[in-house]
Residue, then its C-alpha position, 0 to 999 in steps of 0.5 A: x346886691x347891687x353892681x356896687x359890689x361887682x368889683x369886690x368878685x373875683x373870676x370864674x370859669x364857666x365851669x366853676x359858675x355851673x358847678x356853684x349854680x347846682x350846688x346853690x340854686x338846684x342843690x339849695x346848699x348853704x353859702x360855703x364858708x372859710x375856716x377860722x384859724x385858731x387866732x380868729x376863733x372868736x370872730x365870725x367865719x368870713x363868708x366866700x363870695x359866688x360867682x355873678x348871679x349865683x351870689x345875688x340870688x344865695x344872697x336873697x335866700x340869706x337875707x329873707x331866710x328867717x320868714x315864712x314865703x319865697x324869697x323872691x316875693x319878700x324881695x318884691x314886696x321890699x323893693x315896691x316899698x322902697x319904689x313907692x318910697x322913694x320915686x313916690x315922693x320925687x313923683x308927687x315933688x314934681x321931681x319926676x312925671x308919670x313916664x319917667x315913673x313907669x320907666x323906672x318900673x320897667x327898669x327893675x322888672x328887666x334888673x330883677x329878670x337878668x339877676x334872676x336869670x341864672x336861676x332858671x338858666x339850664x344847657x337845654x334849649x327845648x321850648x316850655x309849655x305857658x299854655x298860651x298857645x304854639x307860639x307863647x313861648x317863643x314870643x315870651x323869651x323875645x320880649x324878654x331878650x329886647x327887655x334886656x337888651x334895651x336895659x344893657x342899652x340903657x346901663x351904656x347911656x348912663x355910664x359911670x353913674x349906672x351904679x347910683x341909678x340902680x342903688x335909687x331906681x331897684x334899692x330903693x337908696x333916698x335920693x339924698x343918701x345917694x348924693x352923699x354916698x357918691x359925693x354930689x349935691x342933691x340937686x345933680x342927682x336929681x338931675x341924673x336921675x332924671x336924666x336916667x329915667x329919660x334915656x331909658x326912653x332912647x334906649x334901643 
């Protein structure tokens, strides 16, 4: 799920979202859904939406339930595929070059980090072992901290069209669906998107 649906999610307290992320995340239990009422017992149970985070990754596991394998690497191999789909052919179009491809790739690396984050987040704050030696954790989280700085940097540079980036760049979206979908010519989200490879370059 991508920020397109950020909207539709109602608030949560800290408490709330913690509470969610044992139940779902550490617990593995299934998504909870509402009760039907004896008018609507022939329509499928609505599902409850979860906090940020949560609701991505119990989303996941939904969608790749039904095959053998982790989620998560279901959910790369798709997203290489539509990577190598769809920024492939810009590529090879000449639309884009090697840089703004690799930046796109970075791109999802720091999208996938922060969505993921909350699954492996906990109150304790002692380093792990990585086996890379005394200081290999510490410079581990901080090049994770500037990745995603630099991302929310990015998401700031592209501004109101942070959404179709995201839905081309991490989903996959063909650049032509995306320009329908938000009501543009192919050639302005060409534009943009290239643009948006390019910021992500000036991004701090």
């Amino acid at each position: 799920m991508t920020d397109r649906n950020a909207a539709a999610l109602p608030a949560f307290s800290a408490a709330e979202r913690e509470q969610q992320r044992i139940t779902h995340l550490v617990l593995g239990a299934p998504r909870p859904r509402r009760k039907l009422t004896s008018k609507r017992k022939k329509t499928k149970a609505p599902i409850i939406r979860l906090a940020p985070g949560i609701e991505e990754r119990v989303q996941l596991r939904e969608d790749w339930s039904h095959k053998q394998g982790t989620p998560e690497t279901h959910a790369r191999a798709a997203a290489a595929a539509k990577i190598d789909g769809t920024l492939a052919r810009l590529q090879r179009s000449g639309a884009i070059d090697a840089h703004q491809a690799a930046a796109a790739e970075l791109i999802v690396a720091a999208h996938e980090r922060i969505t993921a984050d909350v699954a492996v987040r906990t109150a304790r704050l002692e380093p792990r072992g990585s086996g890379g030696g005394a200081n290999a954790a510490a410079a581990e989280r901080i090049a994770a901290v500037i990745l995603e700085r630099r991302y929310t940097d990015w998401r700031a540079r592209v501004g109101p069209f942070a959404a179709m980036m995201l839905a081309i760049i991490v989903d996959g979206m063909a650049l032509g669906t995306a320009a329908r979908r938000w009501r543009m010519s192919d050639r302005r989200a060409r534009r943009l998107l290239v643009d948006a490879l390019d910021q992500w370059g000036r991004a701090r």
